[in-house]
N, C-alpha and C positions, 0 to 999 in steps of 0.2 A: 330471443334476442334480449339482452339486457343493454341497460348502458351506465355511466356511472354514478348518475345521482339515484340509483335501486340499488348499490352494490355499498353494503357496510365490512365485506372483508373481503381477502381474498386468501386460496389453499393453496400452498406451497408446495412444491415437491416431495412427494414423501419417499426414502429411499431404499423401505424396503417395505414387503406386505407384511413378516412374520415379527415378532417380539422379540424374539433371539437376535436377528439381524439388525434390528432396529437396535438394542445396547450394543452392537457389536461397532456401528457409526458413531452412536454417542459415544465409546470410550474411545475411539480413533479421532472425534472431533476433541476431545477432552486434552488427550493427550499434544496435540497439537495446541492448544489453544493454553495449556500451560509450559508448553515450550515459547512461545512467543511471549507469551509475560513473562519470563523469568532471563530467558536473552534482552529481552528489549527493556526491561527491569534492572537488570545489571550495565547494561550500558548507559541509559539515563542517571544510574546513580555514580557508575565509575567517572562519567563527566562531568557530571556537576559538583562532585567531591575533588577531585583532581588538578588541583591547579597547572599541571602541565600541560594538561589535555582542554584547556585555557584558547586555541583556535579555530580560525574559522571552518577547518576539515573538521572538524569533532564539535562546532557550534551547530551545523548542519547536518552531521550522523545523530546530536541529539534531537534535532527536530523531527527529521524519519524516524526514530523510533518511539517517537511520540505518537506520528502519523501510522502507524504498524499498531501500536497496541489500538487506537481509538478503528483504524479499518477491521481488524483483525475481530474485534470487543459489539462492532456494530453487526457482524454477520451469524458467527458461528452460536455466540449464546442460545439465540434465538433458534436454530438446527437442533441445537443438544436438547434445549427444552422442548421442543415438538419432539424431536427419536423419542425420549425418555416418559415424554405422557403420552403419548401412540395419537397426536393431532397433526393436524396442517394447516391450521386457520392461522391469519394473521389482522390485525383491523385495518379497516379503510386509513386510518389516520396512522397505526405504526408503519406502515409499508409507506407511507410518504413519508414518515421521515426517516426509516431508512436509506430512503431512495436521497434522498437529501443530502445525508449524515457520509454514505457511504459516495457519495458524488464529490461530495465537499471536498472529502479525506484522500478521495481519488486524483482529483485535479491539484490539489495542493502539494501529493505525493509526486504527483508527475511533475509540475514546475522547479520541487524543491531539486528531483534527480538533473535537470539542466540545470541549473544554480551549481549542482555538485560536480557537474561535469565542467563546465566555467572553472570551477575552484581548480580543478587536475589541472585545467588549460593552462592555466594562471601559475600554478607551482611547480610544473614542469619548463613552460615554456618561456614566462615570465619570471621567472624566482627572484631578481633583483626587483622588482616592483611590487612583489606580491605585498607586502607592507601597505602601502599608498592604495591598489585596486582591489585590496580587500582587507581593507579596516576595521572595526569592530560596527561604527558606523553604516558602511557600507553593507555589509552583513545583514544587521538588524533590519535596513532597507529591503534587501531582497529577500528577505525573510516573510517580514511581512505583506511585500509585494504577492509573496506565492499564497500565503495564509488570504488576501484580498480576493485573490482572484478565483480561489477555488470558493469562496462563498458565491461572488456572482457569479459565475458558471454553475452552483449548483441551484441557484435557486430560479436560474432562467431555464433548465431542463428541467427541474420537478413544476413548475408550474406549466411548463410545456405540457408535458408526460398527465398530470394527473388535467389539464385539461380539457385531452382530445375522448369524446363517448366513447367506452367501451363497449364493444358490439359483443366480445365475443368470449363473454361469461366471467368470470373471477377467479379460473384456475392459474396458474404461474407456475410456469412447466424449470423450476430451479428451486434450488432451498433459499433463495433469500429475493428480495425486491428487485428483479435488476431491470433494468429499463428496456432494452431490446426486447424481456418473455413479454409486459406490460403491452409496448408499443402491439405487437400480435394481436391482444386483444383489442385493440382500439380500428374504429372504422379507417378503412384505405385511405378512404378520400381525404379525410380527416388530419390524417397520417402527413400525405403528401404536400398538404398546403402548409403544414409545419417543419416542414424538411429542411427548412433556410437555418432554424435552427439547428439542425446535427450538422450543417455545413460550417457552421459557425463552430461548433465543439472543433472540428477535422480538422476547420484551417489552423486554429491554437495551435492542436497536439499536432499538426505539421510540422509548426515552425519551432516549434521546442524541440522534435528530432531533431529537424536540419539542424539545430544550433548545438544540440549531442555530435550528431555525426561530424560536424566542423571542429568542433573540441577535439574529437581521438583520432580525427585525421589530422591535426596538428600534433598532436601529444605522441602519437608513435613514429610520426617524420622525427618530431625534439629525440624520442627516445633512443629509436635507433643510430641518430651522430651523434651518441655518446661514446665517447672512447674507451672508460670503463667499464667495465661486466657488472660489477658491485651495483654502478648507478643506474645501469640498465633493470638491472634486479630489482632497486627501491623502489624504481619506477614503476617497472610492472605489477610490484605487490602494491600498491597502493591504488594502481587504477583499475586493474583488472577485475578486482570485487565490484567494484561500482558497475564497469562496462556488462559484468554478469548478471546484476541486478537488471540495470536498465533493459537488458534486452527480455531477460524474462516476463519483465513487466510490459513493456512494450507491445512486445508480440501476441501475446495472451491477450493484451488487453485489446490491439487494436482487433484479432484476429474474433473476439467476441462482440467486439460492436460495430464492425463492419463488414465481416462474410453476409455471403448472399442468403435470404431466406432459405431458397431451394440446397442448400448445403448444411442445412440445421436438421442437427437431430438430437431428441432430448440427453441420451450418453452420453455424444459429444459435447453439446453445450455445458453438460453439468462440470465434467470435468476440464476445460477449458476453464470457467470460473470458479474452478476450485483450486486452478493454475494459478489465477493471476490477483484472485479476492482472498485465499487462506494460506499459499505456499510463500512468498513473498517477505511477509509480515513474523512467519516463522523461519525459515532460512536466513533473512536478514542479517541479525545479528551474528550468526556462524561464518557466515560468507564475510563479513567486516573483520569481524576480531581474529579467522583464523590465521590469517597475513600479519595482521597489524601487530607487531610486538608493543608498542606503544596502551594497544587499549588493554592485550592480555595482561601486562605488566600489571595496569592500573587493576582491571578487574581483582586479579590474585592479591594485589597486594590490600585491596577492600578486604576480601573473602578472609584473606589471613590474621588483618586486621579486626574483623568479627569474632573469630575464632581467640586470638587474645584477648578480648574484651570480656567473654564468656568464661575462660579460664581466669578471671580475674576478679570473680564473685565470688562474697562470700560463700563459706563451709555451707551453712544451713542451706542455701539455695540448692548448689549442688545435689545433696540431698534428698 
């Protein structure tokens, strides 16, 4: 029995025994992980370059993809450099701030997707008002509101988490820090007199659902008494990436931190949190821009713009 002031690291999941297999996850995490910088890349810059794309729909797609590269940046590095140098160790002090960084990014990601579902409610249902209830003002409020609150929920779980004794060794049956492999290790007893805290995470992400699921049971009542097809159409392509997002993230996520112990098993956990911590942050941006002619527009017309810029040095460079 150890507990956790004897524990200076902890071993990660390792995802495969042989060398072969091990580069065969690192180039699979690689590839992933420069699909989501280069989506979530191109959309931060088509926005902030763009002055048409100057709203609050695309002030809050550039926040998520801000929150995507730093989730996405906080897990998988760290997988590829263990596959690639054949370890699993991680230190007492990076795994909490992991646990931190990737809590932080989490809860902030999840307030901003209500914030985003608001915005649909609001441009669908309210479109003469949306001016006045969502300002630039206003915005920057709930912006930071979500940025606020994912700090304090992440530092009253990691100080939770890292301060119940770990009974039961330093292994972490997942490739990254996640709190539920942790909690395992940590004595029962321990465990249960700090339960008030996950009660308090639950009720949050409760009420941010309920406040989604009142969004798009509003937004598809507005959608469907439209009279025209065309608007019915705008509509759905603009809400229906978000309501894909939320639910993948959603579900994944609650489905990882609230199944029954007796329902856990290392395969499934891994890939559960491979669903909802690495698929999300790369998809994202596909799932936003493939509808939106709006950001495609912008994006191409960067890329083209590059492209003329380059074609517009001198000879010798060329060269």
């Amino acid at each position: 029995m150890s507990n956790s002031s004897s524990i200076t690291e902890f071993l990660l999941l390792a995802f495969a025994d042989t060398w072969e297999l091990q580069l065969l996850h690192f180039a699979l995490f690689l590839g992933i992980y420069l699909a989501a910088l280069l989506g979530n890349g191109l959309i931060l810059t088509a926005v902030a370059c763009d002055h048409h794309l100057h709203s609050p729909m695309y002030f809050f797609l550039l926040n998520l993809a801000l929150l995507d590269l730093g989730c996405i940046s906080t897990t998988v590095p760290k997988a590829m450099a263990n596959s690639l140098w054949d370890t699993r160790a991680i230190s007492y002090a990076g795994c909490a701030a992991q646990v931190f960084l990737f809590l932080f990014l989490f809860s902030v990601e999840y307030s901003l997707l209500t914030v985003m579902s608001y915005d649909c409610y609001v441009a669908i249902c309210k479109p003469l008002h949306y001016g006045s209830l969502l300002s630039s003002r206003v915005c920057a409020q709930m912006a930071a509101a979500a940025w606020g609150s994912g700090v304090l929920c992440a530092l009253l779980h990691t100080a939770n988490t890292f301060s119940l004794p770990l009974c039961g060794g330093n292994a972490v049956d997942q490739f990254f820090c996640e709190v539920p492999q942790i909690l395992k290790l940590s004595c029962s007893q321990s465990y249960l007199r700090n339960a008030w805290v996950l009660m308090i995470g639950v009720s949050l992400a409760s009420m941010c659902f309920l406040l989604i699921i009142f969004s798009y049971v509003q937004v598809f009542r507005a959608v469907l008494r439209m009279p025209s097809e065309q608007g019915q159409h705008k509509a759905f392509s603009t809400c229906l990436p978000h309501l894909f997002v939320v639910s993948l993230f959603v579900i994944t996520g609650l489905f990882a931190y609230m199944k029954p112990s007796s329902i856990s098993f290392p395969a499934q956990d891994l890939m559960v949190s491979f669903l909802y911590s690495v698929m999300p942050p790369a998809l994202n941006p596909f799932i936003y821009s493939m509808r939106n002619q709006e950001l495609k527009g912008a994006i191409r017309k960067m890329i083209s713009g590059m492209f003329l810029k380059s074609n517009k040095l001198p000879l010798f460079l060329h060269e």
